[in-house]
FISE-323852 format. One line per field, with one value per residue: residue number from 1; x negated, y, z of N, C-alpha, C, O in turn. Coordinates in Angstrom, 3 decimals. Layout:
// FISE-323852
kolza	c(NUM|...) $
n_u	c(X|...) $
n_v	c(Y|...) $
n_w	c(Z|...) $
ca_u	c(X|...) $
ca_v	c(Y|...) $
ca_w	c(Z|...) $
c_u	c(X|...) $
c_v	c(Y|...) $
c_w	c(Z|...) $
o_u	c(X|...) $
o_v	c(Y|...) $
o_w	c(Z|...) $
***
This chain:
// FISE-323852
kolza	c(1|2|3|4|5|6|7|8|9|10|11|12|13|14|15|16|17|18|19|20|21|22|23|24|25|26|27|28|29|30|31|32|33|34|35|36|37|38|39|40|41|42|43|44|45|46|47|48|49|50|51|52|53|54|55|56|57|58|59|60|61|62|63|64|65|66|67|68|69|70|71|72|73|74|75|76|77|78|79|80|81|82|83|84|85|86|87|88|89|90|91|92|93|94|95|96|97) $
n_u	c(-0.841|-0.386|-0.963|0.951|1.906|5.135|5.877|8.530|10.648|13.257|15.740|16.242|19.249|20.697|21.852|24.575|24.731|23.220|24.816|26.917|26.216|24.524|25.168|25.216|22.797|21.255|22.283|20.896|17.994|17.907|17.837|15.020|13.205|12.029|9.532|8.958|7.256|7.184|9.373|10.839|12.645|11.192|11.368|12.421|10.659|12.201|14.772|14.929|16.130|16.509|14.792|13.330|11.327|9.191|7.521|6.223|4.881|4.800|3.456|3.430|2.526|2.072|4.510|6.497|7.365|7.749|10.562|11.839|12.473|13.745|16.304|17.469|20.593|20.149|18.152|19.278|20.980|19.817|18.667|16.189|13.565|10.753|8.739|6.439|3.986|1.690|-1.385|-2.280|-5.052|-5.126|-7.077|-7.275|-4.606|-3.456|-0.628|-0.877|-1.861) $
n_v	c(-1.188|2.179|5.526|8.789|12.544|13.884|16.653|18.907|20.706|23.227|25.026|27.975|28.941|27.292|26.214|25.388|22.883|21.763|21.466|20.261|17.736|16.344|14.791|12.330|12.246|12.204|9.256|8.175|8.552|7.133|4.215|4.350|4.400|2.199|2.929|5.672|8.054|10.270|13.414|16.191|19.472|22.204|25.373|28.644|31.629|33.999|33.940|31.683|29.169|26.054|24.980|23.503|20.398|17.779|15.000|12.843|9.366|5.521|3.448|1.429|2.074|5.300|5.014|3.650|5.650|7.375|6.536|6.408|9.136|10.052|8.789|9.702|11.540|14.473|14.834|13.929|15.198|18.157|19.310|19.883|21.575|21.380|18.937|16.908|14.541|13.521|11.106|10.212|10.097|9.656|11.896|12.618|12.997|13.666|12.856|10.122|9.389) $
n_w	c(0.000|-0.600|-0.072|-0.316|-1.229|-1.371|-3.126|-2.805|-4.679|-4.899|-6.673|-7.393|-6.845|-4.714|-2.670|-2.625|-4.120|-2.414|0.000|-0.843|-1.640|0.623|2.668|0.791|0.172|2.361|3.141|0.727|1.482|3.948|3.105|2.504|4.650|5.403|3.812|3.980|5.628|6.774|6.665|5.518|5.290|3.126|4.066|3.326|3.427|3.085|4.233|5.933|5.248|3.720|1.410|-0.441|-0.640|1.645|1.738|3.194|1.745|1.789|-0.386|-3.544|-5.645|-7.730|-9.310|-8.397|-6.249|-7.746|-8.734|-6.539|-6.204|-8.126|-8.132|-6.079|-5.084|-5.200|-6.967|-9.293|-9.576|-10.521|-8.344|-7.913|-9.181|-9.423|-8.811|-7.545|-7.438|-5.192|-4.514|-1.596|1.488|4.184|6.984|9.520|12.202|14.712|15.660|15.787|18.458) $
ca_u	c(0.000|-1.050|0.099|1.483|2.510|5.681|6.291|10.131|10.955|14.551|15.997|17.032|20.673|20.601|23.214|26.003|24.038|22.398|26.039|28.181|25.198|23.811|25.634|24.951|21.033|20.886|21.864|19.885|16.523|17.917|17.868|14.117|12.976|10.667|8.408|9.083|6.622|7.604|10.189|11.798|12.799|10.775|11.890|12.075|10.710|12.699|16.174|14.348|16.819|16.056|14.376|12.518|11.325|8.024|7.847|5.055|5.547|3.928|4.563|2.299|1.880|2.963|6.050|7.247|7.496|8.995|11.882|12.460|12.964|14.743|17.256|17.851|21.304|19.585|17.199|20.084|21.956|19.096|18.317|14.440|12.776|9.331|8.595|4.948|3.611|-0.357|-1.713|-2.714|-5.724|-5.524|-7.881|-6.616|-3.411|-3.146|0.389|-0.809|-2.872) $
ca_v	c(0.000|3.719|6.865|9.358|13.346|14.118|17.982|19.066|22.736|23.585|25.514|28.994|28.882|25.639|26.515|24.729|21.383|21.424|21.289|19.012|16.315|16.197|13.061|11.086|12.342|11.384|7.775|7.127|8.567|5.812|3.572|4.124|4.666|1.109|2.982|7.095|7.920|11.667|14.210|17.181|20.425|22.939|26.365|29.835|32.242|35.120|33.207|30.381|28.316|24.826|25.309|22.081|19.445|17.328|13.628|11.107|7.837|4.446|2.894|-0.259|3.084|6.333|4.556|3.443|6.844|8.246|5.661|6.779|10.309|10.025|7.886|10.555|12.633|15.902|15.153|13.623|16.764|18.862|20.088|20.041|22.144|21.215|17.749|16.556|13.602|13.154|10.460|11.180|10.189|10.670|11.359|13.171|12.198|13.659|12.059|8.672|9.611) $
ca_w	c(0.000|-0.773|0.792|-1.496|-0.762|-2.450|-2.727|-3.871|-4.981|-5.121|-7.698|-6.743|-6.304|-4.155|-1.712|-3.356|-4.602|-0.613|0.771|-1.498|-1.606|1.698|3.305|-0.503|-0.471|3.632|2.532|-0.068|2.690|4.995|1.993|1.967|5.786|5.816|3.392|4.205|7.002|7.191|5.668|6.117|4.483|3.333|4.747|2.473|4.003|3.913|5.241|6.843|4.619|2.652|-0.030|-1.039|1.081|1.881|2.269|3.019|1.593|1.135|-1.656|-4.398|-6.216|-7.733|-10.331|-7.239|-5.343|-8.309|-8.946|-5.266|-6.107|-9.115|-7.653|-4.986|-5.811|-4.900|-8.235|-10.222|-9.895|-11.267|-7.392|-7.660|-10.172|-9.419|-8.236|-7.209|-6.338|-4.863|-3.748|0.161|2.166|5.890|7.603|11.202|12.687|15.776|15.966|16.677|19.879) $
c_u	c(-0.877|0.029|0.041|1.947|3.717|6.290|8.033|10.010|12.137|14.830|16.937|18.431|21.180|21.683|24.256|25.532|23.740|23.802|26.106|27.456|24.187|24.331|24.860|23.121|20.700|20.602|21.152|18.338|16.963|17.981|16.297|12.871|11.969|9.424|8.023|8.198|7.114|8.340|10.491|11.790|11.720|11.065|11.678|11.678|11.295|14.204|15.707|15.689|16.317|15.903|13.628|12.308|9.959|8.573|6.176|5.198|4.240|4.235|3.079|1.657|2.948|4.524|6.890|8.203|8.548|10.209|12.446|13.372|13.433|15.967|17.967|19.497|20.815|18.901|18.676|20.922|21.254|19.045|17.003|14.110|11.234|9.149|7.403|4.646|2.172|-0.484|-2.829|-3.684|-5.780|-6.320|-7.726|-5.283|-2.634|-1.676|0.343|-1.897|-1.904) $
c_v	c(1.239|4.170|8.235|10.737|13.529|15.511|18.329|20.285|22.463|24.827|26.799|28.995|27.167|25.328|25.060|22.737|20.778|20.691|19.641|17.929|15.797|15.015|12.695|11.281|12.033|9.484|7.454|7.647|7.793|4.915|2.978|4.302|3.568|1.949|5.133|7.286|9.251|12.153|15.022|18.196|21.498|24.555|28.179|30.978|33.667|35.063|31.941|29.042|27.402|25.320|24.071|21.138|18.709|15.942|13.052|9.882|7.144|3.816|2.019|1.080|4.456|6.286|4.614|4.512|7.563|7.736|6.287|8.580|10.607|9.087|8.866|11.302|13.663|16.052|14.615|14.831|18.000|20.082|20.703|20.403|21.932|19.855|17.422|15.346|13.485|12.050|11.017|10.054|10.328|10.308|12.039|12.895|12.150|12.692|10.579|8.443|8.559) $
c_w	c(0.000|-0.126|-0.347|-0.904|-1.881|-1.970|-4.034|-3.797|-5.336|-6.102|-6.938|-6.216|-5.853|-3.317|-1.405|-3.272|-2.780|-0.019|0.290|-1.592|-0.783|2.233|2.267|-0.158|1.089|3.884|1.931|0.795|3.392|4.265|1.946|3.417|6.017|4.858|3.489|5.712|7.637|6.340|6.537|5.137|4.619|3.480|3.852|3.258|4.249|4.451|6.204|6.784|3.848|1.983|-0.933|-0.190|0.810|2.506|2.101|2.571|1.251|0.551|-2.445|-4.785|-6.661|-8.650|-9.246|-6.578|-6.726|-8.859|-7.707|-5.526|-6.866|-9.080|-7.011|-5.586|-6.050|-6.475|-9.201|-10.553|-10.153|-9.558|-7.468|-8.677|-10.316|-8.106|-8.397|-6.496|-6.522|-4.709|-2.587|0.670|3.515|6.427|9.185|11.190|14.071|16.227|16.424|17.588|20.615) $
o_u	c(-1.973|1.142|-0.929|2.543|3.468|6.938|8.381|9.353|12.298|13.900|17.925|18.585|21.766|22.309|24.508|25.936|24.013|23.820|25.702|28.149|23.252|23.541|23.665|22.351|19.607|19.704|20.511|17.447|15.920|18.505|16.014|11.678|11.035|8.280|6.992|8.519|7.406|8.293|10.511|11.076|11.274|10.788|10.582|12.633|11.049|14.739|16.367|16.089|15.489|16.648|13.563|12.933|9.477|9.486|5.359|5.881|3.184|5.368|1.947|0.509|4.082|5.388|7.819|9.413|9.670|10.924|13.591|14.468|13.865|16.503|19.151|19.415|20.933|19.028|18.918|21.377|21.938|19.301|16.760|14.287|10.611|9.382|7.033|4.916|1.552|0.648|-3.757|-3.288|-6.533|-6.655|-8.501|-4.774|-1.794|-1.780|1.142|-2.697|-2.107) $
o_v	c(1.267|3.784|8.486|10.490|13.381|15.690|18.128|20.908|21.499|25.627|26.694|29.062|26.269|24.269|24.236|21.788|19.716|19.518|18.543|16.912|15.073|14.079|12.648|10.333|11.470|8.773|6.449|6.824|7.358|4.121|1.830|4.320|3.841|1.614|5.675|6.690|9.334|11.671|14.939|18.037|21.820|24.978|28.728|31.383|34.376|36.018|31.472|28.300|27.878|26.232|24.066|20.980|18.976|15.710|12.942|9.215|7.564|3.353|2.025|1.342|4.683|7.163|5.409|4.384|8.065|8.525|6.726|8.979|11.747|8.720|8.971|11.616|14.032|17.085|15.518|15.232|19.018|21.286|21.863|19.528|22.326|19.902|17.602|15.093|13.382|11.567|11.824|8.930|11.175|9.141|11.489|12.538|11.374|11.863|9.973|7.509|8.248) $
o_w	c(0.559|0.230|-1.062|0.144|-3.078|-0.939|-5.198|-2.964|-6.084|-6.204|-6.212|-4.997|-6.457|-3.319|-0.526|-2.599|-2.220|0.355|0.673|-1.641|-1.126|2.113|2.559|-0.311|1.138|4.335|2.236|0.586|3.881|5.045|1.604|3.115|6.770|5.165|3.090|6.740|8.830|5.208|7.765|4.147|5.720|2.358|3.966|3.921|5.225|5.016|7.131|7.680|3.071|1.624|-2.162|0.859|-0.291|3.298|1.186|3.348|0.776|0.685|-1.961|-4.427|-6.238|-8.683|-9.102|-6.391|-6.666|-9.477|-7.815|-5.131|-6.693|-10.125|-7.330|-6.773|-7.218|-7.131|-10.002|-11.624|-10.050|-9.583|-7.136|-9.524|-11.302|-6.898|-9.557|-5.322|-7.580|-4.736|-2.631|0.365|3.995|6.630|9.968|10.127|14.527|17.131|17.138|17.527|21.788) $
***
């Protein structure tokens, strides 16, 4: 298994899409929780409203990771304008002190 960053960008007028597909795009992240190590939204800064989001995942490789995020509703409904995936490295981790 590799570790993978996946960066989302939301598409200006997100509002709407955020609402009406938040339960459907919660399921399919509990869908994928044995291989998601971290997530959450990333925050705009001048409403400190969703705006994209950040995930860790481990996954065989990067096909993988992106079957995951093209599955998602949020991307099916043309939420994410800029989708990124790295492959990640860690090397600090305070979290598992």
């Amino acid at each position: 298994m590799a570790a993978f960053v996946v960066y989302l960008h939301d598409i200006a007028d997100n509002a709407d899409l955020r609402a009406r597909l938040l339960e459907e795009h919660m399921v399919h992240i509990g869908r994928h929780l044995d291989s998601i190590r971290f997530a959450g939204p990333l925050l705009r800064e001048a409403d400190q409203r969703p705006g994209g989001g950040l995930l860790i995942v481990e996954a065989a490789d990067a096909a993988e990771v992106r079957r995951m995020v093209e599955s998602d509703p949020y991307y099916r409904a043309g939420l994410w304008d800029d989708v990124r995936i790295h492959p990640f490295k860690e090397i600090i981790n305070a979290w598992r002190r």
